[in-house]
N, C-alpha and C positions, 0 to 999 in steps of 0.2 A: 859331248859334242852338240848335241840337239839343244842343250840347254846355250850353250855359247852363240850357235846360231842364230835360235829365236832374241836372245839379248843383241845380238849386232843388225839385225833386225828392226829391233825396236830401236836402236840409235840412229839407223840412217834416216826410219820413218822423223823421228822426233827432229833431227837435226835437217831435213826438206822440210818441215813446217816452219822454222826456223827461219829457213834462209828463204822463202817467201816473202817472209816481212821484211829482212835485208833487203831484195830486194824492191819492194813494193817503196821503203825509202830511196832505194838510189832510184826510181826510176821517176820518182815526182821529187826528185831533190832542186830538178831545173826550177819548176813552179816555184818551188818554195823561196829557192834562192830568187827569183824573177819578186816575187811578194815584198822582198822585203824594201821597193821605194817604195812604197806606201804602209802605215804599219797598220792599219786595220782590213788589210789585202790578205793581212797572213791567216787570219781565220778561214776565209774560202778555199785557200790551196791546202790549210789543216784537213779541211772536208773534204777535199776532192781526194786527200793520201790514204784518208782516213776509210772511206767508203769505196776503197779499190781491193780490199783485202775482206773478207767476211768474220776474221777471228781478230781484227783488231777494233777496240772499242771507244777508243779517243787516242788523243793524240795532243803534244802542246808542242810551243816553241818558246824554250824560257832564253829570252835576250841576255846581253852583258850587261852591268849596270850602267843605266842612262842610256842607251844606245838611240832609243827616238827621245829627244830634251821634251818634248814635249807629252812622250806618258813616263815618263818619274824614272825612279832609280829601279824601281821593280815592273817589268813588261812581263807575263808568262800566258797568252793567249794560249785555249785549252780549249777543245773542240769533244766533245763527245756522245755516241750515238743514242739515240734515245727514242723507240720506240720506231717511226719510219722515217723519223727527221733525223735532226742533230742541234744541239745546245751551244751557245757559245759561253764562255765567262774569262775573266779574266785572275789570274789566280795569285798572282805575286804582289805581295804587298809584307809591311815590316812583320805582320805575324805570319805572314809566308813566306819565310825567306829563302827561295829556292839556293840563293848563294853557298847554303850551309848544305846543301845537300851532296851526300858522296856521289851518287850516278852524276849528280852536273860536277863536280869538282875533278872527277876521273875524267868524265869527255874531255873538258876545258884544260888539263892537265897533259894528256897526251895526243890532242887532236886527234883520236881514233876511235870508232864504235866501239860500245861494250854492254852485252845484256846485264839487267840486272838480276838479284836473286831475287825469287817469287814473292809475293806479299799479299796479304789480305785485304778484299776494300769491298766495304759496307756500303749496300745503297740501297734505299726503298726498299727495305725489309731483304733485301738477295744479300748473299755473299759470294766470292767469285774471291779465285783464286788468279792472280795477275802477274806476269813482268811486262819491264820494258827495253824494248831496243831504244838508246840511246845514239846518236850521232852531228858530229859538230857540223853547224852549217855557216858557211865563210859568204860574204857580200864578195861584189863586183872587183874590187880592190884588193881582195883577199885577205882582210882581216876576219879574224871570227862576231860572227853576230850575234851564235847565240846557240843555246843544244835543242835538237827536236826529239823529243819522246814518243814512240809508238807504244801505245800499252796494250798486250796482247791477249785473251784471256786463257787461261789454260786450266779451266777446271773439267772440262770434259774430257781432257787427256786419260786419267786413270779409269774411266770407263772404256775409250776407244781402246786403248793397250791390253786390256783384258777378256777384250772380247773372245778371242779365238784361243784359247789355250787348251793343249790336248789333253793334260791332266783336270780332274777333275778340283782338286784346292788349291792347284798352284796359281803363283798369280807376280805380276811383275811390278813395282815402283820405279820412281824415278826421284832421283835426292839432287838437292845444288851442293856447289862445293864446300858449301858451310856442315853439309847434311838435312839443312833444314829439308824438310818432304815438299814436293812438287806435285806431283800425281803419285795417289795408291787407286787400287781399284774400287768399286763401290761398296756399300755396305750388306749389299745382299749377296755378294759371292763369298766374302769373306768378315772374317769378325776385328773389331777394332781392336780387341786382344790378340787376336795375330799381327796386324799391323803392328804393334806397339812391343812387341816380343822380337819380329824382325830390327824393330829399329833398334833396339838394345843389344841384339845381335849385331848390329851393324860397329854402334859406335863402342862396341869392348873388341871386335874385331875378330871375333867366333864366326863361322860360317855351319856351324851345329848350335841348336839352342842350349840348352840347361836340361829339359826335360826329354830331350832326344827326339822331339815330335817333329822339328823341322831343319831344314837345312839352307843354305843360299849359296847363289851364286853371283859374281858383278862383273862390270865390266867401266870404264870412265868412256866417254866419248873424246874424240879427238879432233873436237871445233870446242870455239866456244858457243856455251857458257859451259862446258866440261861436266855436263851432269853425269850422275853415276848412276846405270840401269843393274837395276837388282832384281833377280829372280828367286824365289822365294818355293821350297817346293814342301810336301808332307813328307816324309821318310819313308810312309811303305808305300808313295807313288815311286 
């Protein structure tokens, strides 16, 4: 029971951070939407959406094709924080063909938000662990213009999540629905051979290891992006 509860727990924490960023788009969606008579307007409302949230790190608005004749077939203004300022660039062009990308092809597809699954992104020697909230954004007329991304970072997560746990090795992650890992805890509470022994627990679908040392327990969440909280315990705790 105590285990189920600290897991539903940790889903409702995880899914308020979440819905943060939901909302921190719908609440500068007006700006955004307001940006687009002018199309080098949409970097400043990127910044002002961008710098309303403290765990979001940039942000873009990748256009339909052509949508201003005047910047080409590829428009994807991209705004990201950088140090006490912010960056602008512009990112779409024939070897970046945001067109091809699934998070734009699902928005565009179903006109509905959708988080994407975590992903790694390299910069200035850091690595950081990332999604994005994706959501379509319609002009005046009510055609679609084009999808805005919020990129969120979430590598702090499996140290915040582990912070308070009453057993002394146990320890909680968080999977997407692929399984790919989202947050584990840090490296100093727990060894990356346990990490890696849960996860093989996870994906044969044992909830007892091989070697009888550990045990788990899960839960899915019941929003999206439906990650799956995993509690992870020793046996003689």
């Amino acid at each position: 029971i105590r285990s189920r509860i600290s897991m539903e727990a940790t889903a409702d924490k995880v899914a308020h951070l979440l819905e943060i960023t939901e909302t921190t788009m719908r609440e500068n969606m007006h700006d955004l939407r307001h940006s687009l008579k002018r199309p080098d307007d949409v970097y400043l409302a990127l910044q002002y959406t961008i710098d309303d949230n403290p765990n979001i790190v940039g942000g873009c608005l990748s256009f339909e094709p052509d949508y201003y004749h005047s910047k080409g077939l590829y428009y994807e203004p991209y705004v990201y924080k950088k140090g006490d300022g912010f960056v602008y660039e512009q990112l779409g062009s024939p070897q970046h063909n945001y067109f091809e990308n699934p998070a734009y092809r699902k928005v565009v597809e179903t006109r509905a938000p959708s988080w994407s699954d975590p992903y790694v992104y390299e910069s200035e020697n850091k690595t950081s662990t990332l999604i994005t909230y994706s959501c379509p954004v319609f002009d005046e007329s009510g055609e679609l213009a084009g999808v805005c991304g919020l990129d969120m970072d979430v590598s702090w997560l499996g140290d915040t999540l582990n912070t308070r746990q009453r057993e002394n090795y146990s320890f909680l992650m968080l999977l997407a629905q692929d399984g790919k890992l989202v947050a584990c805890p840090p490296s100093g509470k727990v060894s990356q051979e346990e990490v890696n022994q849960a996860m093989q627990m996870i994906s044969e679908g044992r909830n007892v290891s091989a070697d009888k040392r550990l045990t788990l327990r899960s839960i899915v969440m019941d929003t999206d992006p439906f990650w799956q909280v995993v509690h992870v315990y020793h046996m003689d705790e």
